[in-house]
PDBQT receptor file of N, H, CA, C and O in Angstrom, charges set to zero:
ATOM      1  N   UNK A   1     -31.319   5.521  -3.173  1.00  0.00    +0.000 N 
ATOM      2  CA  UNK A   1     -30.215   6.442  -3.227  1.00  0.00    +0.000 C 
ATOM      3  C   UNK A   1     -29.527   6.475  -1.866  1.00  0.00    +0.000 C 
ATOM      4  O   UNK A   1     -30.169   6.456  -0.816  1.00  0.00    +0.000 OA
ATOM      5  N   UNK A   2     -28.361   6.518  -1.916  1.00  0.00    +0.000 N 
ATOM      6  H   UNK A   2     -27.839   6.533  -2.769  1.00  0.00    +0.000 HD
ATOM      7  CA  UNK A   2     -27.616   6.704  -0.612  1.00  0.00    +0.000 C 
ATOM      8  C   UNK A   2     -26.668   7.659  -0.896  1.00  0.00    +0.000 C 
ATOM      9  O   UNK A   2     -26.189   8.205  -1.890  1.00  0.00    +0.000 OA
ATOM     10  N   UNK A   3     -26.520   7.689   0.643  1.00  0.00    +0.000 N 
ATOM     11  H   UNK A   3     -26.909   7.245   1.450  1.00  0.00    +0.000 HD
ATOM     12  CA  UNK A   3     -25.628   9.224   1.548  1.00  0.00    +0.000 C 
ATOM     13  C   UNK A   3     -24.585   9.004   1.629  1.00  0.00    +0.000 C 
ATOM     14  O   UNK A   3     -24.020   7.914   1.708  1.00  0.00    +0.000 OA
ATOM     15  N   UNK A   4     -24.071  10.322   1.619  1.00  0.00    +0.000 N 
ATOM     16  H   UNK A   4     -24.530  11.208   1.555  1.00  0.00    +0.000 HD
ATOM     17  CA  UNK A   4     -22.519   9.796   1.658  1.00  0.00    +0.000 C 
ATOM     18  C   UNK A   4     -21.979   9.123   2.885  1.00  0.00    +0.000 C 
ATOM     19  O   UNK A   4     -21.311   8.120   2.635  1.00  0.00    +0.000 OA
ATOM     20  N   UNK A   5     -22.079   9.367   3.871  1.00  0.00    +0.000 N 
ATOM     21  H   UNK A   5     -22.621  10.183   4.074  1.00  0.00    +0.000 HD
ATOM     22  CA  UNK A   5     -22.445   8.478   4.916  1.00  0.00    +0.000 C 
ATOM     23  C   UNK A   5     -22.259   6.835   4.818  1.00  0.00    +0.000 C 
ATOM     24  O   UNK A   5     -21.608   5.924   5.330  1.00  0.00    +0.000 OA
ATOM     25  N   UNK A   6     -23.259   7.070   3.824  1.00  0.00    +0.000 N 
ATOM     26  H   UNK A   6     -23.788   7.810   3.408  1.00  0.00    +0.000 HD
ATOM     27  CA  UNK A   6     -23.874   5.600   3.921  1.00  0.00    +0.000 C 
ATOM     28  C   UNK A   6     -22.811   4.896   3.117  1.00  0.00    +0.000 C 
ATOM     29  O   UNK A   6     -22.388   3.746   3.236  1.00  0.00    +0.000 OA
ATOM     30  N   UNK A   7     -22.403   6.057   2.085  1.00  0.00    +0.000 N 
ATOM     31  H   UNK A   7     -22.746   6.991   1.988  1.00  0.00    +0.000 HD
ATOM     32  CA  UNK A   7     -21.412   4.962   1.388  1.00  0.00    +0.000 C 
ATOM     33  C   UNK A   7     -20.053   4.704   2.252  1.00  0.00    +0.000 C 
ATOM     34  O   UNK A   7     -19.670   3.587   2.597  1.00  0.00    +0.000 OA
ATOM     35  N   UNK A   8     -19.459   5.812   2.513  1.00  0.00    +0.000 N 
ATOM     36  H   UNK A   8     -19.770   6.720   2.233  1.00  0.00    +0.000 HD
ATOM     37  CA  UNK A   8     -18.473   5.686   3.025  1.00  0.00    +0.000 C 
ATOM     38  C   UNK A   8     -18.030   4.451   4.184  1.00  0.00    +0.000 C 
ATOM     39  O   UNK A   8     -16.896   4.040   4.428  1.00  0.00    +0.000 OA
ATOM     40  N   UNK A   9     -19.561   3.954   4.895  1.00  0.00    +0.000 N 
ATOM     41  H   UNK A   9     -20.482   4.289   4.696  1.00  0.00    +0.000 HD
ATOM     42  CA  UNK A   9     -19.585   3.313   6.055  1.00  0.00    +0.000 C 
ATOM     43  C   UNK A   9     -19.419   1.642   4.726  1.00  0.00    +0.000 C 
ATOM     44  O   UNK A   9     -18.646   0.705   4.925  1.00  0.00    +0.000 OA
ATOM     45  N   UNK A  10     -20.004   1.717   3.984  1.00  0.00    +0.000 N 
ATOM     46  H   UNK A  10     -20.632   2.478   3.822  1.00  0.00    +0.000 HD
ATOM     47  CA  UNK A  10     -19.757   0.478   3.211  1.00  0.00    +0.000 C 
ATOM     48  C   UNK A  10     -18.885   0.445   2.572  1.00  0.00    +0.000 C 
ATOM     49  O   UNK A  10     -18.492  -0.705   2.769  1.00  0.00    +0.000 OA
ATOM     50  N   UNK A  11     -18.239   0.867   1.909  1.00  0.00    +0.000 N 
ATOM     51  H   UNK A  11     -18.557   1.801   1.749  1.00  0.00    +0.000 HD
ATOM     52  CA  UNK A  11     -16.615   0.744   1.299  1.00  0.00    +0.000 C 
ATOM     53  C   UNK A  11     -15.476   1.019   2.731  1.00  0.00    +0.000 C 
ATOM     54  O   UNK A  11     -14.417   0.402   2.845  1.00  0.00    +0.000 OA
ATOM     55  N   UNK A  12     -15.833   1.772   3.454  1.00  0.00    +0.000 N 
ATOM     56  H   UNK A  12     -16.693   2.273   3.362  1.00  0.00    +0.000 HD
ATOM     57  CA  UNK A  12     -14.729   1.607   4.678  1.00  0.00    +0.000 C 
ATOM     58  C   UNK A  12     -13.553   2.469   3.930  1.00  0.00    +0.000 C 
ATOM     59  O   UNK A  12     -12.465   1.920   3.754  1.00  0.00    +0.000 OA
ATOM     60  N   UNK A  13     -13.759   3.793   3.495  1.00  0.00    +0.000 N 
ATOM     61  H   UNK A  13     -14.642   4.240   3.637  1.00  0.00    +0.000 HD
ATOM     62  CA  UNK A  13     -12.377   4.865   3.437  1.00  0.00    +0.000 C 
ATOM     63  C   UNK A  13     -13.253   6.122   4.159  1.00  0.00    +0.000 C 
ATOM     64  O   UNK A  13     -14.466   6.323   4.214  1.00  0.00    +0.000 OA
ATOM     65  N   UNK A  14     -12.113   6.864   4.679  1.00  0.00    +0.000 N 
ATOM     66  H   UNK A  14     -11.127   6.700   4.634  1.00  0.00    +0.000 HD
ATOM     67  CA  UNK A  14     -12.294   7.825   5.356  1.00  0.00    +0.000 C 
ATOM     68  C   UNK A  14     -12.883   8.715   4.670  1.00  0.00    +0.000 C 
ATOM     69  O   UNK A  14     -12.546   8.649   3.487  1.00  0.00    +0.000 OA
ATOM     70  N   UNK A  15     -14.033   9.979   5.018  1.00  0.00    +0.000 N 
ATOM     71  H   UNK A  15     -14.306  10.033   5.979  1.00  0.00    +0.000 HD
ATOM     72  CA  UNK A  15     -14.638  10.604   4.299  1.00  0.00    +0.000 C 
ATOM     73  C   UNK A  15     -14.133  11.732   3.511  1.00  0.00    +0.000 C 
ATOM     74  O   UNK A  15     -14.784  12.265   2.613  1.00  0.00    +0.000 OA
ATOM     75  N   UNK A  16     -12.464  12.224   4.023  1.00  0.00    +0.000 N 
ATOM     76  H   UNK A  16     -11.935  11.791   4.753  1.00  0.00    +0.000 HD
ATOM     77  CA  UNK A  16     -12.204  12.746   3.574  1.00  0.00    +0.000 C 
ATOM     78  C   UNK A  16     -11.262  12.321   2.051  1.00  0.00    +0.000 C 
ATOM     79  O   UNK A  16     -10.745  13.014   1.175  1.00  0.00    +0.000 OA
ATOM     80  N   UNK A  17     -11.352  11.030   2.256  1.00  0.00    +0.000 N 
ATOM     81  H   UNK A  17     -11.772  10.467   2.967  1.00  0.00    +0.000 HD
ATOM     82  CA  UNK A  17     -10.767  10.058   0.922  1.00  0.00    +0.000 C 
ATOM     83  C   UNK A  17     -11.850   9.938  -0.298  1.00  0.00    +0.000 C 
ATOM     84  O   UNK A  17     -11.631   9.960  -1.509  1.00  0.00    +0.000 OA
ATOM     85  N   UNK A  18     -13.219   9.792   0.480  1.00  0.00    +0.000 N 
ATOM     86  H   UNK A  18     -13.397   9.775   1.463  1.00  0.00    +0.000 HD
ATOM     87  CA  UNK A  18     -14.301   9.783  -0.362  1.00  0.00    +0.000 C 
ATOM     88  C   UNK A  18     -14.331  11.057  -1.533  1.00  0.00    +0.000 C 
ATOM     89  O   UNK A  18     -14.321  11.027  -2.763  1.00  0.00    +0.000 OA
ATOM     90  N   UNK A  19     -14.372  12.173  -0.547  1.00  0.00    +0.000 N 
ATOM     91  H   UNK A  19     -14.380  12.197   0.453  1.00  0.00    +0.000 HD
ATOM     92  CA  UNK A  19     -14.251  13.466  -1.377  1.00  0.00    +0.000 C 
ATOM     93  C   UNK A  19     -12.917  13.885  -2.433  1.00  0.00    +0.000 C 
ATOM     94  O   UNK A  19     -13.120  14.542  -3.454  1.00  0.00    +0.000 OA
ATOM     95  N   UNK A  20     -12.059  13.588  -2.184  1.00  0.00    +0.000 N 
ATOM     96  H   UNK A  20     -11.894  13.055  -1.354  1.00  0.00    +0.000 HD
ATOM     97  CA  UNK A  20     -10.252  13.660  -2.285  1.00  0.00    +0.000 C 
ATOM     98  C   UNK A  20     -11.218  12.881  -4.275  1.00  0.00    +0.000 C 
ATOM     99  O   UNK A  20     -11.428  13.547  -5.288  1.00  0.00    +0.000 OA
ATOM    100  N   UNK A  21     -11.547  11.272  -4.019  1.00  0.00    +0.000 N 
ATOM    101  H   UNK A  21     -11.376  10.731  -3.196  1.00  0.00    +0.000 HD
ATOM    102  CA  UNK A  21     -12.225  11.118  -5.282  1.00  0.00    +0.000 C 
ATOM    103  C   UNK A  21     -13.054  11.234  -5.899  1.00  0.00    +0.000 C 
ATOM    104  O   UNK A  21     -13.022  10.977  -7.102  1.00  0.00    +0.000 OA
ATOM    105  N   UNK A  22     -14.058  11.654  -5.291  1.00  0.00    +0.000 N 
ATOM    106  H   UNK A  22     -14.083  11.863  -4.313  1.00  0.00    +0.000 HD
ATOM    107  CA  UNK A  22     -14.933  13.268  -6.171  1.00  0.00    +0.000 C 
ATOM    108  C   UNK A  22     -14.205  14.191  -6.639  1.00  0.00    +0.000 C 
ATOM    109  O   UNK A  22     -14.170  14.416  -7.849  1.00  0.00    +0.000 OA
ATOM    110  N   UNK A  23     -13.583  14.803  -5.852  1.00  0.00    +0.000 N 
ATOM    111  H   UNK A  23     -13.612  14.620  -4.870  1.00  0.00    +0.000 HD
ATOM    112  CA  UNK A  23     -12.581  15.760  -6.678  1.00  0.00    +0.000 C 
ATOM    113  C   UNK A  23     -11.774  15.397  -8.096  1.00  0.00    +0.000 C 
ATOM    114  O   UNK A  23     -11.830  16.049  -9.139  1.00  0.00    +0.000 OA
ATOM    115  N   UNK A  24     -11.260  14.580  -7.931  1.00  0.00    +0.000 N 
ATOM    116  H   UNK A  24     -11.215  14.050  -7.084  1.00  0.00    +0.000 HD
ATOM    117  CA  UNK A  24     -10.732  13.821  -8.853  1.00  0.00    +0.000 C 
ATOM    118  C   UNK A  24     -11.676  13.277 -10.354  1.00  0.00    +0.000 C 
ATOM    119  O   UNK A  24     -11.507  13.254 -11.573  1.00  0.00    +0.000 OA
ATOM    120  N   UNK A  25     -12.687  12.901  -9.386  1.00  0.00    +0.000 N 
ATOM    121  H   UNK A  25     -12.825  12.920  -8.396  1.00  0.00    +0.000 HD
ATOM    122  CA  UNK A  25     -13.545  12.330 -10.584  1.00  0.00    +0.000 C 
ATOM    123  C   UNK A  25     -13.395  10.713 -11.067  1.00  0.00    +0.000 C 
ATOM    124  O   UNK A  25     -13.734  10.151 -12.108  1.00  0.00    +0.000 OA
ATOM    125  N   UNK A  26     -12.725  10.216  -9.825  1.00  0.00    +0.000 N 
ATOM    126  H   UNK A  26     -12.450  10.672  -8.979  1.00  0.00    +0.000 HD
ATOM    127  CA  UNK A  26     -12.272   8.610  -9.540  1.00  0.00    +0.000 C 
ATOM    128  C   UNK A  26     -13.678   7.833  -8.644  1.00  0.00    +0.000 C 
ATOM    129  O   UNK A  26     -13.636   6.606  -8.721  1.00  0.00    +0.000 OA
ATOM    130  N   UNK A  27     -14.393   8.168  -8.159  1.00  0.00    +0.000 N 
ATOM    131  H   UNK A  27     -14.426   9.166  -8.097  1.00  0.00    +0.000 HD
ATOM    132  CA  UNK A  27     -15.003   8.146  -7.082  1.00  0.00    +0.000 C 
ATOM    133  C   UNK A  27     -16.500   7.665  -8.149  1.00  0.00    +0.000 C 
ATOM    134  O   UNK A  27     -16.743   8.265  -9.195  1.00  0.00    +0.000 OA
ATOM    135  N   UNK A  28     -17.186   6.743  -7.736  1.00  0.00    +0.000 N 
ATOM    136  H   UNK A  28     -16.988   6.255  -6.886  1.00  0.00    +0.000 HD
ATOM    137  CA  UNK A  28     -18.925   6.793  -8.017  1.00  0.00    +0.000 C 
ATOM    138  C   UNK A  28     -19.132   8.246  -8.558  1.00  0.00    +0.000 C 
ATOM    139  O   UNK A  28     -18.638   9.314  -8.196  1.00  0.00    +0.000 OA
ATOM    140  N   UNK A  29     -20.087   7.911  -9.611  1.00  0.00    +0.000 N 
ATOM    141  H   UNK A  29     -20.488   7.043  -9.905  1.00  0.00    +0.000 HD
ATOM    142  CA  UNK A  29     -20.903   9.574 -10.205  1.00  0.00    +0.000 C 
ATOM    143  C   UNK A  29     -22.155   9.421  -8.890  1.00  0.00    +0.000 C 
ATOM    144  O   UNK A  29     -22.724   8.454  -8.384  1.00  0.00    +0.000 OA
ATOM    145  N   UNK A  30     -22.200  10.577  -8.722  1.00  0.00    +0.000 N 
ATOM    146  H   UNK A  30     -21.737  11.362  -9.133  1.00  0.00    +0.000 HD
ATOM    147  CA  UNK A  30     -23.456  11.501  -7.492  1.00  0.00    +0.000 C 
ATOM    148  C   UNK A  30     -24.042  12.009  -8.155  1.00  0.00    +0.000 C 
ATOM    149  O   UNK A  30     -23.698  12.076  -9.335  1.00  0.00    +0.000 OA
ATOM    150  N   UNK A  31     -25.388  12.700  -7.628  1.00  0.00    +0.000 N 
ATOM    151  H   UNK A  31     -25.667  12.646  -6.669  1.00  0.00    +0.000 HD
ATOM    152  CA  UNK A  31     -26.319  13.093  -7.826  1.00  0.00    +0.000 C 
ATOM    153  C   UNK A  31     -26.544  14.678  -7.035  1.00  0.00    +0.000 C 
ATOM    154  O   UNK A  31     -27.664  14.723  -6.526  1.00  0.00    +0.000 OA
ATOM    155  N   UNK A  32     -26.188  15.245  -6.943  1.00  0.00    +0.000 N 
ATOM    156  H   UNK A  32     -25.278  15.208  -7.356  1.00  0.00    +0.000 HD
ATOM    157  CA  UNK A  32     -26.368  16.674  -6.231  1.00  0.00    +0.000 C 
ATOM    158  C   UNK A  32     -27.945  16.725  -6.348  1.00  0.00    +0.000 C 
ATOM    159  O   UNK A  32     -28.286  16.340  -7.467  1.00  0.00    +0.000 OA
ATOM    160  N   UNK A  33     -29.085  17.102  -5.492  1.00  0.00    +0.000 N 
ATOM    161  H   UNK A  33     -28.808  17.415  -4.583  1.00  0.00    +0.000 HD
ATOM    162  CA  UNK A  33     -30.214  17.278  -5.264  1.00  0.00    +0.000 C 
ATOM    163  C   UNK A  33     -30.710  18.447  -5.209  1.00  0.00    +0.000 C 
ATOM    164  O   UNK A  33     -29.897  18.972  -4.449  1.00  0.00    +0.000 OA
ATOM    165  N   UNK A  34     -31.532  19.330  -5.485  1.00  0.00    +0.000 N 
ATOM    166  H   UNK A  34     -32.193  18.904  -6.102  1.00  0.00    +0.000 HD
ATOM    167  CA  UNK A  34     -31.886  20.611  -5.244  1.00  0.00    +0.000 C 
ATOM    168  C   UNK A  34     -31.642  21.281  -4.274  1.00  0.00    +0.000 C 
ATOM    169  O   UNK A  34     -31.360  22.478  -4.325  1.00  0.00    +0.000 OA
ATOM    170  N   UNK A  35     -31.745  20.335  -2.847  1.00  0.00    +0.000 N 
ATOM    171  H   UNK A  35     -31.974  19.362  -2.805  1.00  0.00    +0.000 HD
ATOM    172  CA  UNK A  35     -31.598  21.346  -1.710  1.00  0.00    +0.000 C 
ATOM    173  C   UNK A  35     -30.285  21.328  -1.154  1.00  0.00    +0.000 C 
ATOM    174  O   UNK A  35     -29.949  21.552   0.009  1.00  0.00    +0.000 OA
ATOM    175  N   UNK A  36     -29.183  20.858  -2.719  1.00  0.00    +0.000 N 
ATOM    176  H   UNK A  36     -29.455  20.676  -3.664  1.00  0.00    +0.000 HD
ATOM    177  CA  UNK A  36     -27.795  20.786  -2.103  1.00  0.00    +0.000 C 
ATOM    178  C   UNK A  36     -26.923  19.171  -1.489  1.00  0.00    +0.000 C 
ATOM    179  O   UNK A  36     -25.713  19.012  -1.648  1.00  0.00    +0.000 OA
ATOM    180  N   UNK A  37     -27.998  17.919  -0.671  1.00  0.00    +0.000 N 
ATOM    181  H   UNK A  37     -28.981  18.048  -0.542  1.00  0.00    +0.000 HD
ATOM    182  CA  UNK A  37     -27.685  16.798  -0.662  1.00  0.00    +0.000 C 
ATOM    183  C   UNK A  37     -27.028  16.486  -2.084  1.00  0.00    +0.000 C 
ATOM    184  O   UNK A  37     -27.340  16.800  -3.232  1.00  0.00    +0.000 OA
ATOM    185  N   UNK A  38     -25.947  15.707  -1.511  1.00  0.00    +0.000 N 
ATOM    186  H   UNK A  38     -25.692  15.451  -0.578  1.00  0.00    +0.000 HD
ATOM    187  CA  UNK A  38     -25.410  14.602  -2.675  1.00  0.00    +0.000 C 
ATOM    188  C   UNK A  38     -26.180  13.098  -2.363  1.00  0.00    +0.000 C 
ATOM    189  O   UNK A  38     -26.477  12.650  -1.256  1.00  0.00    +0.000 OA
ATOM    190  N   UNK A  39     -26.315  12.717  -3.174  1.00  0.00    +0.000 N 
ATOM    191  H   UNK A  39     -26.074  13.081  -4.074  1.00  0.00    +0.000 HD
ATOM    192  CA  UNK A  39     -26.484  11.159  -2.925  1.00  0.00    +0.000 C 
ATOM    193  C   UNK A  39     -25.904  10.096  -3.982  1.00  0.00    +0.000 C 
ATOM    194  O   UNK A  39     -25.143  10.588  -4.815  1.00  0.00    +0.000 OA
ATOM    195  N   UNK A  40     -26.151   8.677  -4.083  1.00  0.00    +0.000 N 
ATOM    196  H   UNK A  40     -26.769   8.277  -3.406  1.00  0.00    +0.000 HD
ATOM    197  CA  UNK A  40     -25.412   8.123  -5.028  1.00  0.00    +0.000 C 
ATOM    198  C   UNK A  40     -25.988   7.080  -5.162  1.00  0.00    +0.000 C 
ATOM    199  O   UNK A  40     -25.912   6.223  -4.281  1.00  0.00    +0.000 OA
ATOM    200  N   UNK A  41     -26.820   6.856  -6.469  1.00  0.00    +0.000 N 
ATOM    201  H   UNK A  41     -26.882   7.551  -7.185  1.00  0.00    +0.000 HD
ATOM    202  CA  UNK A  41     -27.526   5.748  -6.655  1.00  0.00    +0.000 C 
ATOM    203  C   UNK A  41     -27.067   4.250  -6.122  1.00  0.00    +0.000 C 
ATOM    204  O   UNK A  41     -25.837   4.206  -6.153  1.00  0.00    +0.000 OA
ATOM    205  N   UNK A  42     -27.681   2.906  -5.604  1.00  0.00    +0.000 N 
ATOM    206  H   UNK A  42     -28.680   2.943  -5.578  1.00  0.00    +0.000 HD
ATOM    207  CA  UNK A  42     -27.256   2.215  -5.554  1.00  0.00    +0.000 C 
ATOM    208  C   UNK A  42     -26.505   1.446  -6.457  1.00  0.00    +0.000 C 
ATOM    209  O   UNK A  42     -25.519   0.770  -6.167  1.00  0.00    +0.000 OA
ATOM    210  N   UNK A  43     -27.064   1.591  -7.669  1.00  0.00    +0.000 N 
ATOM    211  H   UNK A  43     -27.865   2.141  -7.905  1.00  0.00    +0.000 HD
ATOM    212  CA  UNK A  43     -26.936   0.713  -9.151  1.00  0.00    +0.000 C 
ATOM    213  C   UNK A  43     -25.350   1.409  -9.434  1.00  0.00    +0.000 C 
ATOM    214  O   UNK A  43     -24.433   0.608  -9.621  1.00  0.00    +0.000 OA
ATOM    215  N   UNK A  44     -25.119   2.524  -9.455  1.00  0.00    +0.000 N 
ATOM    216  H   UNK A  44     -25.863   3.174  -9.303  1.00  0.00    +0.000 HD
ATOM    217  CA  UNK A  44     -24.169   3.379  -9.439  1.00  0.00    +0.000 C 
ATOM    218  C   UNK A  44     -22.492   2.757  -8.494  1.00  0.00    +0.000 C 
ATOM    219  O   UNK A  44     -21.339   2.662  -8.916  1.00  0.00    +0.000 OA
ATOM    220  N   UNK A  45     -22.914   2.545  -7.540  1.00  0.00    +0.000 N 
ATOM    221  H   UNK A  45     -23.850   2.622  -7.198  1.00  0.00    +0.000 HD
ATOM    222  CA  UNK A  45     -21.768   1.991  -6.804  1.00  0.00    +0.000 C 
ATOM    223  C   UNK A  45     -21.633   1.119  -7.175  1.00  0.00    +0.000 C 
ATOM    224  O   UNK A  45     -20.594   1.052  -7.832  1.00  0.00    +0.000 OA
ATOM    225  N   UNK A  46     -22.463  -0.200  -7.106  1.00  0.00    +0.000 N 
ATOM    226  H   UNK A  46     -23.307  -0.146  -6.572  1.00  0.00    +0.000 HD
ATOM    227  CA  UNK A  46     -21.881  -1.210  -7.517  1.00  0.00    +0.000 C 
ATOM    228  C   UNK A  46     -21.383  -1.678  -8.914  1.00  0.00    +0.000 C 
ATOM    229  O   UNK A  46     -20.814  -2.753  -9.102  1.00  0.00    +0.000 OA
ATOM    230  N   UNK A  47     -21.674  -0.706  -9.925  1.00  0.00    +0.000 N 
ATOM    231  H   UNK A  47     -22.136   0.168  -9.772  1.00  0.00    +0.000 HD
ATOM    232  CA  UNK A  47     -21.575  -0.244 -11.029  1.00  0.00    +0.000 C 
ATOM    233  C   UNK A  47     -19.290  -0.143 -11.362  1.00  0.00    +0.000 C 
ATOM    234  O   UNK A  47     -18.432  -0.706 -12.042  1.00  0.00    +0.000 OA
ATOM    235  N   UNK A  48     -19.436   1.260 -10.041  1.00  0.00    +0.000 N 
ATOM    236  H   UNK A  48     -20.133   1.718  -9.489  1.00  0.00    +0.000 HD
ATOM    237  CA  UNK A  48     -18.438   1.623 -10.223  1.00  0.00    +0.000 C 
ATOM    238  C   UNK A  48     -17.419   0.632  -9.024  1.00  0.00    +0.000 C 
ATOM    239  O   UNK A  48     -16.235   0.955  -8.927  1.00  0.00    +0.000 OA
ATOM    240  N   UNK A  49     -17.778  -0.173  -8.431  1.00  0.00    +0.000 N 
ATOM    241  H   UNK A  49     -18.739  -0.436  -8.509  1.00  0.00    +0.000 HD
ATOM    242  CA  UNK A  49     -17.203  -1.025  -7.161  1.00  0.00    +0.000 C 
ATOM    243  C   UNK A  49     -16.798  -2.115  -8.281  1.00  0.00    +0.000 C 
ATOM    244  O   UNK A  49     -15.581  -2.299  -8.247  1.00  0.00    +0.000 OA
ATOM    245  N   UNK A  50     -17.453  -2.902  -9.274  1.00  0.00    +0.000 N 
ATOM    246  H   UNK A  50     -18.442  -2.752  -9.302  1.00  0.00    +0.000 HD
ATOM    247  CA  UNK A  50     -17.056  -3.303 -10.381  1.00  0.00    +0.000 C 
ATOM    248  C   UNK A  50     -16.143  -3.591 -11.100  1.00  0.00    +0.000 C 
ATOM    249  O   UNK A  50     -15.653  -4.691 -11.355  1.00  0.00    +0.000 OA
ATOM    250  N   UNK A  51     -15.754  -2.034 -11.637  1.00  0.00    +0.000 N 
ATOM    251  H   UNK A  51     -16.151  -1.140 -11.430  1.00  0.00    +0.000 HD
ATOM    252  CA  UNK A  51     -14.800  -1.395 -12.187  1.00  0.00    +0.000 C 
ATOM    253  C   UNK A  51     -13.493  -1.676 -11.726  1.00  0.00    +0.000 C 
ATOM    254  O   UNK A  51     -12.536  -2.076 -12.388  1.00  0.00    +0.000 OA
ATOM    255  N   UNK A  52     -13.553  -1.439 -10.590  1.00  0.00    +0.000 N 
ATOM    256  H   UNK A  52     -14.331  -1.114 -10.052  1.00  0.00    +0.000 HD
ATOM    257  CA  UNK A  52     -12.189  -1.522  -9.437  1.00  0.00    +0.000 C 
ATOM    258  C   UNK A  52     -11.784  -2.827  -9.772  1.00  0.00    +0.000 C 
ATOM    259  O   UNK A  52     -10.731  -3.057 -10.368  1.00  0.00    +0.000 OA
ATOM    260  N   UNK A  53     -12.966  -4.106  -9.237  1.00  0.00    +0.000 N 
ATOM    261  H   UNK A  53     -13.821  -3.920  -8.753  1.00  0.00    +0.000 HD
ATOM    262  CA  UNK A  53     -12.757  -5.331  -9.403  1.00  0.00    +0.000 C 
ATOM    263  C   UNK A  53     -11.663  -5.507 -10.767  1.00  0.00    +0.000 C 
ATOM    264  O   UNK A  53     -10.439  -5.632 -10.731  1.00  0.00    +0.000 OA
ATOM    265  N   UNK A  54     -12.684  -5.463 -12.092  1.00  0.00    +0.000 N 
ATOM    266  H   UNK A  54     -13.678  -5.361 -12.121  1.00  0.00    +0.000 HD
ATOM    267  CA  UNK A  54     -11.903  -5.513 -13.042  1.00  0.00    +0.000 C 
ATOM    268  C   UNK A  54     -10.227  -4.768 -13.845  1.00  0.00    +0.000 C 
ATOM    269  O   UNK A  54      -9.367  -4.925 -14.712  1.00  0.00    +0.000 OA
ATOM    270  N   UNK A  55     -10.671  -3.983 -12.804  1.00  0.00    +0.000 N 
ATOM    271  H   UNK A  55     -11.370  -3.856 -12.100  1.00  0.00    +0.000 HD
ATOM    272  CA  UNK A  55      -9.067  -3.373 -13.215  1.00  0.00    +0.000 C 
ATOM    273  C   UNK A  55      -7.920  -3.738 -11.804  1.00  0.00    +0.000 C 
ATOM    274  O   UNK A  55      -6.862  -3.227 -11.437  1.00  0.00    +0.000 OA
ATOM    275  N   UNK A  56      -8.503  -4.520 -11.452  1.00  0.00    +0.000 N 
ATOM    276  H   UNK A  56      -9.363  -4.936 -11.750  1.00  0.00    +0.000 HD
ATOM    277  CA  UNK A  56      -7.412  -5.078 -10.121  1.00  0.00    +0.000 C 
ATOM    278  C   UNK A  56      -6.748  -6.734 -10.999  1.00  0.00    +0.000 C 
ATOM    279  O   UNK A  56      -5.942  -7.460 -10.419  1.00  0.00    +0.000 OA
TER     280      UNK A  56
């Protein structure tokens, strides 16, 4: 599972772009954790990194 952090540093958009598509609901599905962390499966990104591909 990775951080948002972590993703953001691998796709390369600003973090506040990251969130902007969470909000949206454009963005990788997350995982909210009990103690409040988000994280985001690996299988998940590249899942949704994919997506992009194919609709480009």
């Amino acid at each position: 599972m990775l951080t948002i952090p972590e993703v953001i540093a691998e796709i390369g958009v600003p973090r506040a772009t990251f969130y902007r598509w969470r909000q949206c609901r454009k963005g990788p599905k997350s995982i909210k954790l009990p103690n409040g962390a988000v994280r985001i499966r690996r299988s998940e990104l590249n899942r949704w990194l994919t997506s992009l591909e194919e609709a480009a």
